[in-house]
C-alpha positions in Angstrom: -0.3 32.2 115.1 2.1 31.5 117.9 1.8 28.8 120.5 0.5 29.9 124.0 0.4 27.8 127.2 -3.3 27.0 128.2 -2.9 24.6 130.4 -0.9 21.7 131.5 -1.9 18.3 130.5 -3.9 17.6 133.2 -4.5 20.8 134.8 -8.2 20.9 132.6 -10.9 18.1 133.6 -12.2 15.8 130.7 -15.2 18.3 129.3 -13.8 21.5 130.6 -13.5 24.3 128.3 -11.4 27.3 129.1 -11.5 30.5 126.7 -8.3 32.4 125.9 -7.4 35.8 124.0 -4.9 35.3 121.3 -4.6 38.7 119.7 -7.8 39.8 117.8 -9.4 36.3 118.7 -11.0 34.3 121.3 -10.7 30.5 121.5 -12.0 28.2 122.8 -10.1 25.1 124.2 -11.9 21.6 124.9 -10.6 18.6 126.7 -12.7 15.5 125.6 -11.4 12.2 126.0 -7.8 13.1 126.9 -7.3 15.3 123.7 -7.2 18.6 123.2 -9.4 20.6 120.6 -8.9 24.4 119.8 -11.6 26.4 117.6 -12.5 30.0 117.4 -15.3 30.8 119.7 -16.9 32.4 117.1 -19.8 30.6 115.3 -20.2 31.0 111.7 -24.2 31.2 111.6 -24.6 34.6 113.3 -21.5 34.9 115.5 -22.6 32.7 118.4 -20.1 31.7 121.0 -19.9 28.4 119.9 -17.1 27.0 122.3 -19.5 28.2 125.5 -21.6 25.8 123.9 -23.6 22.6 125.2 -21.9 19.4 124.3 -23.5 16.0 123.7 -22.8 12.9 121.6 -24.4 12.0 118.3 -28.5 11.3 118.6 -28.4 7.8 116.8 -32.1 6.8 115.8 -32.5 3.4 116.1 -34.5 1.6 112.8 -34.6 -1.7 112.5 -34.8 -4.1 108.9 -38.0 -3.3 108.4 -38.1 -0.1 108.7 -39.5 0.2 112.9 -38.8 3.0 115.0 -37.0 1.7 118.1 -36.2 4.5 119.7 -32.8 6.6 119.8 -29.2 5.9 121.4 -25.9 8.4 122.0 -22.6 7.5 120.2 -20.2 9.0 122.7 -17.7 8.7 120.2 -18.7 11.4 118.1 -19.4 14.4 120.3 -21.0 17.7 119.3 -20.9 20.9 120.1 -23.8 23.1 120.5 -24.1 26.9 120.0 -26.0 28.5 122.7 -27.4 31.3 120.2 -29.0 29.0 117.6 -28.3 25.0 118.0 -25.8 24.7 115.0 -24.1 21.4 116.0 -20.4 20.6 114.7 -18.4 17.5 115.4 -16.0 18.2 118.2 -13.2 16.0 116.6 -12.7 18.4 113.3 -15.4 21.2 113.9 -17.2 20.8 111.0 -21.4 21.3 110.7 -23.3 18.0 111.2 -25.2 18.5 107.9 -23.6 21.2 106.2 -19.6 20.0 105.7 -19.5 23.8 103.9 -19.7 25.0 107.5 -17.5 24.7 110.0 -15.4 26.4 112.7 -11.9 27.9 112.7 -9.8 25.2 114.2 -6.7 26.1 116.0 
């Protein structure tokens, strides 16, 4: 696929998404962090638009030694991204399903 301009760096705020037509697809580009990430607004589950999706970091439960519920935490270093249709969740840093690695999304 050829390279298109999107945006200039800077031009998108941290968390913005902005959806682009490139041919027969539509993608979705994500600025987290400073980086740039590129997938296929298309989810694989039943065709969800993916990258219109929610985004949040990892749910960490928190257990201690012994085995104690202590609550839950957010590890902002691993977001997520959340389809609207159906709550799939894939890691926004490689687009791949948070507990099925066989699913993932069409990076660009």
């Amino acid at each position: 696929m050829a390279e298109m301009l999107v945006c200039r760096d800077g031009e998108m705020a941290d968390g913005g998404v902005r959806i682009v037509h490139a041919g027969k697809f539509e993608i979705g580009v994500i600025r987290h962090s400073g980086k740039y990430y590129a997938y296929r607004n298309y989810c694989p589950h039943q065709g969800g638009p993916a990258c219109e999706a929610l985004m949040m970091p990892q749910v960490k439960e928190l257990i201690d030694e012994n085995g104690v519920y202590n609550g839950k935490t957010f590890d902002r270093d691993d977001m997520h991204i959340v389809c609207p249709w159906h709550g799939y969740e894939f890691h926004l840093a490689d687009g791949v399903h948070v507990a099925d690695k066989r699913i993932k999304l069409q990076k660009f």
